[in-house]
LOPANU-671932 format. One record per residue (C-alpha): residue number from 1; residue in one letter; x, y, z. Coordinates in nm, 3 decimals. Example, Ala and Ser with C-alpha at 12.3 -4.5 7.8 and 13.67 -1.06 7.14 Angstrom:
<rs>
(r 1,'A',(1.230,-0.450,0.780))
(r 2,'S',(1.367,-0.106,0.714))
</rs>
This chain:
<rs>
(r 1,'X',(0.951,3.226,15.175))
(r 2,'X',(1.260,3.003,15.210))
(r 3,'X',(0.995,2.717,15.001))
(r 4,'X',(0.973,3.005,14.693))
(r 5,'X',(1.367,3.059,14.714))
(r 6,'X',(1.425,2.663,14.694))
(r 7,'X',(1.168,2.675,14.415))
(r 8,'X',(1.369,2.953,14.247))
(r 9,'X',(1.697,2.768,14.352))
(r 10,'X',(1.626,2.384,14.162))
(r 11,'X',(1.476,2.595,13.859))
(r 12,'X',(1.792,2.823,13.791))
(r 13,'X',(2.009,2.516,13.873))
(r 14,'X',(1.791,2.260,13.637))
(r 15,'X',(1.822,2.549,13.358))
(r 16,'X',(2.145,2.606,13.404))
(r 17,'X',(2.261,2.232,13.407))
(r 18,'X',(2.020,2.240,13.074))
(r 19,'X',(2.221,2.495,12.896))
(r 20,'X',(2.547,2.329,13.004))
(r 21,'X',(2.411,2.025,12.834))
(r 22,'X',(2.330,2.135,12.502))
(r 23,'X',(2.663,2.313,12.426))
(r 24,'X',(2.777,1.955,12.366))
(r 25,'X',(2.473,1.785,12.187))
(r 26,'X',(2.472,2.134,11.936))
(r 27,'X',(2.859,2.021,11.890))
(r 28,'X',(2.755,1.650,11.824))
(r 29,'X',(2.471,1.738,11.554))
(r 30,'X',(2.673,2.026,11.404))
(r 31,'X',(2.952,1.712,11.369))
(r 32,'X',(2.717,1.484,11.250))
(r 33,'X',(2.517,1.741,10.987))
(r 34,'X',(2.976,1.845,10.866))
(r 35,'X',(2.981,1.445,10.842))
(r 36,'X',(2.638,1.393,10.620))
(r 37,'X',(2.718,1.693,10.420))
(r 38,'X',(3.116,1.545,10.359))
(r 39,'X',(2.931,1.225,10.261))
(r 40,'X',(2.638,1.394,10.024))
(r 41,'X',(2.964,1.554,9.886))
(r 42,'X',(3.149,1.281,9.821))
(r 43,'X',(2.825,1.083,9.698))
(r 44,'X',(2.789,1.345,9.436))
(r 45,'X',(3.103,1.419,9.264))
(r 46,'X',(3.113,0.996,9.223))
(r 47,'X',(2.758,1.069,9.056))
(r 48,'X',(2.867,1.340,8.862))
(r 49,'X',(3.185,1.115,8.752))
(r 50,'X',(2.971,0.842,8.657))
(r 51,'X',(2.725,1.066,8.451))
(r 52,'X',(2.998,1.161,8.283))
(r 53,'X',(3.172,0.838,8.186))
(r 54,'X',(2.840,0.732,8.105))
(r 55,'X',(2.814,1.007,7.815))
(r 56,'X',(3.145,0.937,7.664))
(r 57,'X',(3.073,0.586,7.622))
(r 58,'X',(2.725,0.609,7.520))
(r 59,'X',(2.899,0.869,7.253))
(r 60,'X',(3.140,0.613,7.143))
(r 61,'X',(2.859,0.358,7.096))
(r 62,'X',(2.648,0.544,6.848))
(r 63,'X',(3.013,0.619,6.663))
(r 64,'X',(3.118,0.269,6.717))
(r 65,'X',(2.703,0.134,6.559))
(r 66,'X',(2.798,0.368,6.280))
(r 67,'X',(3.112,0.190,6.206))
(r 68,'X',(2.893,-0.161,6.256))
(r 69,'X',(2.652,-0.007,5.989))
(r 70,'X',(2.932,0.132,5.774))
(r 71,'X',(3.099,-0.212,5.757))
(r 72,'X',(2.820,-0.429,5.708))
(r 73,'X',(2.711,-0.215,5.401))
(r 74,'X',(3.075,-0.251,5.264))
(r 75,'X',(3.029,-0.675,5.271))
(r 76,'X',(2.666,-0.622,5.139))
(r 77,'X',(2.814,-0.414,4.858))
(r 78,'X',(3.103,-0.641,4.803))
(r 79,'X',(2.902,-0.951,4.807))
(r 80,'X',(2.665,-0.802,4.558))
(r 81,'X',(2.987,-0.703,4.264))
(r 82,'X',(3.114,-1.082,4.374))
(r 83,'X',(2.753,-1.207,4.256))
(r 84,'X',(2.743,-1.050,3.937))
(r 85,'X',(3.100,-1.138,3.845))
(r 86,'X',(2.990,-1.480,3.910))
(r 87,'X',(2.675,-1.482,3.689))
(r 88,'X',(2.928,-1.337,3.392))
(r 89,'X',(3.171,-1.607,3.482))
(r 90,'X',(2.896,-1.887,3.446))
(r 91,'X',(2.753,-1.725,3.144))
(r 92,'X',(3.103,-1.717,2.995))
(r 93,'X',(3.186,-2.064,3.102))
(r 94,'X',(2.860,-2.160,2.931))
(r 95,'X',(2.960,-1.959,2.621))
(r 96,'X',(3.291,-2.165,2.591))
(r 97,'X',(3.128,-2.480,2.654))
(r 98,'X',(2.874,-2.405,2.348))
(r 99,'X',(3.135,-2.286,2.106))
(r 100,'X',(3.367,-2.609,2.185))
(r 101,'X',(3.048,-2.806,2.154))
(r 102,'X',(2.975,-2.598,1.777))
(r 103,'X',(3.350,-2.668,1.632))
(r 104,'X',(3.360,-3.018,1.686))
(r 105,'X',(3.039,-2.981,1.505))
(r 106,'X',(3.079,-2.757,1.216))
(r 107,'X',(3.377,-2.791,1.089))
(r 108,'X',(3.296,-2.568,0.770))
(r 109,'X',(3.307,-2.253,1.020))
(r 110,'X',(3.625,-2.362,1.242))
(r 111,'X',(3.812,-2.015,1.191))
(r 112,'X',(3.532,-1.832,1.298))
(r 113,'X',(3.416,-2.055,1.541))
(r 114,'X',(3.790,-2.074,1.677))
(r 115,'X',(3.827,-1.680,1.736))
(r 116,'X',(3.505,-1.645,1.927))
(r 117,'X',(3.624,-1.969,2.109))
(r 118,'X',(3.966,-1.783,2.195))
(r 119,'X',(3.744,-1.436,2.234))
(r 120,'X',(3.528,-1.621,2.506))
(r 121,'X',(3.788,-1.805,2.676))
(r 122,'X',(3.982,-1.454,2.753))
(r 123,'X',(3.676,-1.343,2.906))
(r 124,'X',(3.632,-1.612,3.149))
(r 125,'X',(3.990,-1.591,3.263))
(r 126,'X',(3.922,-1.215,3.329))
(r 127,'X',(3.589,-1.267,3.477))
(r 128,'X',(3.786,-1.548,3.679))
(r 129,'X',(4.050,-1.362,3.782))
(r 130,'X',(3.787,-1.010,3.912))
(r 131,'X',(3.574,-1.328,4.109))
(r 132,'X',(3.891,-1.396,4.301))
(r 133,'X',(3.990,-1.039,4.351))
(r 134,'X',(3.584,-0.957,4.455))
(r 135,'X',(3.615,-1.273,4.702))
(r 136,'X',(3.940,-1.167,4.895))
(r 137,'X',(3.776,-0.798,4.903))
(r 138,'X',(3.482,-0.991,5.065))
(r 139,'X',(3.670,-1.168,5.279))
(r 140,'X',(3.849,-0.891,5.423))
(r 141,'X',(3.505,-0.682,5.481))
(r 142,'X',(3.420,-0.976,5.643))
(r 143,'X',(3.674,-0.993,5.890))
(r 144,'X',(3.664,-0.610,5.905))
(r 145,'X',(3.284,-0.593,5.994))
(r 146,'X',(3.371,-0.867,6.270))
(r 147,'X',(3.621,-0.658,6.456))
(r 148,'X',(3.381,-0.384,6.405))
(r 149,'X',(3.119,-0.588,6.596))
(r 150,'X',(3.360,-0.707,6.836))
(r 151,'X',(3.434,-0.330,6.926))
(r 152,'X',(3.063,-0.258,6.964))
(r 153,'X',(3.036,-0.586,7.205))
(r 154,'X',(3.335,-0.460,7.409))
(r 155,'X',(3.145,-0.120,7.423))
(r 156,'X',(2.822,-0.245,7.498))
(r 157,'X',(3.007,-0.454,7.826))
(r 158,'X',(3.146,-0.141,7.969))
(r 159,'X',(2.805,-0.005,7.932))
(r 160,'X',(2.631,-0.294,8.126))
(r 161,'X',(2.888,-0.254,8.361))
(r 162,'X',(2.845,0.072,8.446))
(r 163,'X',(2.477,0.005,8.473))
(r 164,'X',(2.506,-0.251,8.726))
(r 165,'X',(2.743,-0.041,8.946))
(r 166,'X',(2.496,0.222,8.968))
(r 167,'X',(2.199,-0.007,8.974))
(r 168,'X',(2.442,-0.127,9.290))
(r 169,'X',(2.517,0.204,9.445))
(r 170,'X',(2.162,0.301,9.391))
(r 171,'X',(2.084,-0.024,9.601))
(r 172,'X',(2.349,0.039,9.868))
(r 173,'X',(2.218,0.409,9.921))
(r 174,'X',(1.883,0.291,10.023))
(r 175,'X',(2.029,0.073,10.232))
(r 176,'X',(2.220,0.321,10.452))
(r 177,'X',(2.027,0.538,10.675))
(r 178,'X',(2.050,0.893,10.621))
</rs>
C-alpha cells in the first residue's frame, strides 16, 4: 500500500512539475509566433511598397518610350522636309549653272535668258535659306530625341535597380530560417 501511494506520489508530482513547466515554454512560443508574425508584417508592407514603386515606374517607362517614339518620328520627319529642300536646292543650283552657261552662249536671247537667270537665282536663295531653317529644326529634334533617350536610360536604371534589390531580398529571405 505505502508502494501504490509513492507510485501515486512521483506521478502527481512529475505532472505537476510538467504543467509548471509549460506555462513558460507556451509564453516563449506565443513570443516567438508575436515575433514571426511582427516580422511577416513588416516583410510585407516593404513588399507591398516595392510592388508599388515598381508600377509607377514601369508606368512612367511606357510614357517615357512614347516620348522616345514621339521624338524620333519628329527627326525622321524633319530629316525627310531637310532632304527634299536639298534636292530643290541642287536642282536650282543646277538650273542657275545652265542658264549662266546659256547667256554667255546666246547672246541673241540675253533678256530672256537674264530674267529666268534672276528668276532661278531667287529660288535658290529661298530654297537656301528653308535648308538652313530645316537643319537647325533637325538639329534641335536631335538634341531633343537625345534627352528623351537619356530620360528613358535614367528610367530603365531605377528599374534594374529595383530588380536587383528584390532579386536581393528574395535571396536574403531564403537565407533566414523561418
Amino acid at each position: 500500500m505505502q508502494r501504490v501511494f509513492l507510485l501515486i506520489l512521483v506521478v502527481l508530482g512529475t505532472a505537476a512539475a510538467t504543467v509548471g513547466q509549460t506555462g513558460p515554454s507556451e509564453s516563449q512560443t506565443l513570443q516567438a509566433l508575436l515575433t514571426e508574425v511582427r516580422g511577416l508584417r513588416h516583410d510585407l508592407q516593404v513588399s507591398l511598397t516595392r510592388v508599388q514603386s515598381a508600377q509607377i515606374l514601369l508606368f512612367r517607362l511606357q510614357i517615357q518610350q512614347r516620348a522616345v517614339t514621339r521624338a524620333s518620328q519628329h527627326v525622321d520627319e524633319t530629316r525627310s522636309k531637310l532632304a527634299e529642300v536639298q534636292l530643290v536646292q541642287k536642282a536650282e543650283a543646277a538650273k542657275v549653272a545652265s542658264l549662266q552657261e546659256r547667256l554667255s552662249e546666246d547672246p541673241g536671247h540675253r533678256e530672256d535668258i537674264q530674267a529666268s537667270l534672276n528668276h532661278a537665282q531667287s529660288d535658290l536663295t529661298a530654297a537656301t535659306d528653308l535648308a538652313q531653317q530645316r537643319q537647325a529644326t533637325e538639329t534641335e529634334a536631335e538634341q531633343q530625341l537625345q534627352t528623351e533617350q537619356d530620360k528613358l536610360k535614367k528610367l530603365e536604371a531605377q528599374l534594374d535597380e529595383l530588380v536587383k534589390d528584390v532579386t536581393t531580398l528574395g535571396e536574403q529571405s531564403n537565407r533566414v530560417p523561418r
